[in-house]
C-alpha positions in Angstrom: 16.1 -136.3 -19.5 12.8 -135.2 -17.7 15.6 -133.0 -15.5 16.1 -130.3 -18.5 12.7 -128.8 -19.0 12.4 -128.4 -15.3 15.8 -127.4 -14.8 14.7 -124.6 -17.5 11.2 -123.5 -15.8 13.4 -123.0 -12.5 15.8 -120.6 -14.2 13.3 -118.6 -15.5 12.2 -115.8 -13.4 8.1 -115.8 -12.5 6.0 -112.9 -12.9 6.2 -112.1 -9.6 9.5 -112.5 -9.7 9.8 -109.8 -12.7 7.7 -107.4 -11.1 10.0 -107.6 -7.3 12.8 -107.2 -9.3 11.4 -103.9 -11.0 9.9 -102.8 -7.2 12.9 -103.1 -6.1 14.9 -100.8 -9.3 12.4 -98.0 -8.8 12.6 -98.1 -5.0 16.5 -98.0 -5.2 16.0 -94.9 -8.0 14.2 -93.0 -5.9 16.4 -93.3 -2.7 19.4 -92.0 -5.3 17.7 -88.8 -6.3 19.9 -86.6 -5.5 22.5 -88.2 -7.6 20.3 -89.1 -10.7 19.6 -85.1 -10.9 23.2 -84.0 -10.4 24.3 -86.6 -12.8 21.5 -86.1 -15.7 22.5 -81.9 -15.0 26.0 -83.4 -15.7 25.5 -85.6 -18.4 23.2 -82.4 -20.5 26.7 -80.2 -19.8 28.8 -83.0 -21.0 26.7 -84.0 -24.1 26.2 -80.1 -24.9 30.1 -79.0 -24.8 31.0 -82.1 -26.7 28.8 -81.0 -29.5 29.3 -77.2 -29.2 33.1 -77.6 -28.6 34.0 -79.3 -32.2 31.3 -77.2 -34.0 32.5 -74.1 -33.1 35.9 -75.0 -33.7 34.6 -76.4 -37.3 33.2 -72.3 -38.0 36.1 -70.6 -36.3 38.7 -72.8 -38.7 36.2 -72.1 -41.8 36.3 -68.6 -41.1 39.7 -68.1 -41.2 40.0 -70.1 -43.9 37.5 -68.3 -45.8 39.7 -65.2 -44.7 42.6 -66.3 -46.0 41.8 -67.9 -49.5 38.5 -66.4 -50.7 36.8 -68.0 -53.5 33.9 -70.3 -54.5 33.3 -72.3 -51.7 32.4 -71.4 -48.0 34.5 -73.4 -45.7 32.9 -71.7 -42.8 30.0 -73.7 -43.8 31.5 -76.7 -44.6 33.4 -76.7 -41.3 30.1 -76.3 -39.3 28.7 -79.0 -40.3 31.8 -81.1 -40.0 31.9 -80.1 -36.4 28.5 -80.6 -36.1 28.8 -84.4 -36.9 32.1 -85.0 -35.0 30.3 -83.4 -32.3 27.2 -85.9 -32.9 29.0 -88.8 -32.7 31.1 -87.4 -29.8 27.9 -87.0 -27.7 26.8 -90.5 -29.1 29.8 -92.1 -27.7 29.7 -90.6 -24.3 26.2 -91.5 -24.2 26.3 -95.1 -25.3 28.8 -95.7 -22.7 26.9 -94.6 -19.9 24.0 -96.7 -20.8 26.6 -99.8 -20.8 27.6 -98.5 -17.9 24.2 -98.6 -16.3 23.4 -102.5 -17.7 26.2 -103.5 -16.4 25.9 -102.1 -12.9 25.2 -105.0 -10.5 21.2 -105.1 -9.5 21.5 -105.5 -5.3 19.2 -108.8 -6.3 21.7 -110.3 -8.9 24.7 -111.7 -8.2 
């Protein structure tokens, strides 16, 4: 029974453990540069067309709508801002997967 506690202190990393294990995540960023700037200039342009893409599809379907049956309500308006949150949670989506993505990406310590 005297095994378990010990067993426990093992498995938990040190503080020197902790901070090699953060050395070594920075030093493996910076050797990757060149593809953490090429992928964050390709994350922006994916995050930005999937929020632009549904809202101006929301305004261009409002507007015709609004063309075609004129009355009381503007659904160019209405459409916009529909767009505008399908685009949110588009962009939300792509960029909650790429975080998961990131956690789950094996450390070269860990295995």
């Amino acid at each position: 029974m005297s095994d378990k506690p010990d067993q426990q202190r093992r498995k938990e990393p040190t503080l020197a453990g902790r901070v090699g294990v953060k050395a070594e995540r920075k030093l493996k960023a910076r050797r990757d540069t060149a593809q953490g700037i090429w992928f964050g200039l390709g994350m922006m342009g994916l995050i930005g067309w999937s929020v632009a893409i549904p809202t101006l599809l929301g305004a261009a379907l409002g507007i015709w709508l609004d063309k075609r049956d004129p009355g009381g309500r503007s659904w160019t308006l209405a459409l916009l801002v529909g767009g505008l949150m399908i685009g949110c949670l588009n962009a939300w989506f792509w960029v909650s997967r790429e975080e998961q993505a990131m956690r789950d990406e094996p450390e070269d310590g860990d295995e």
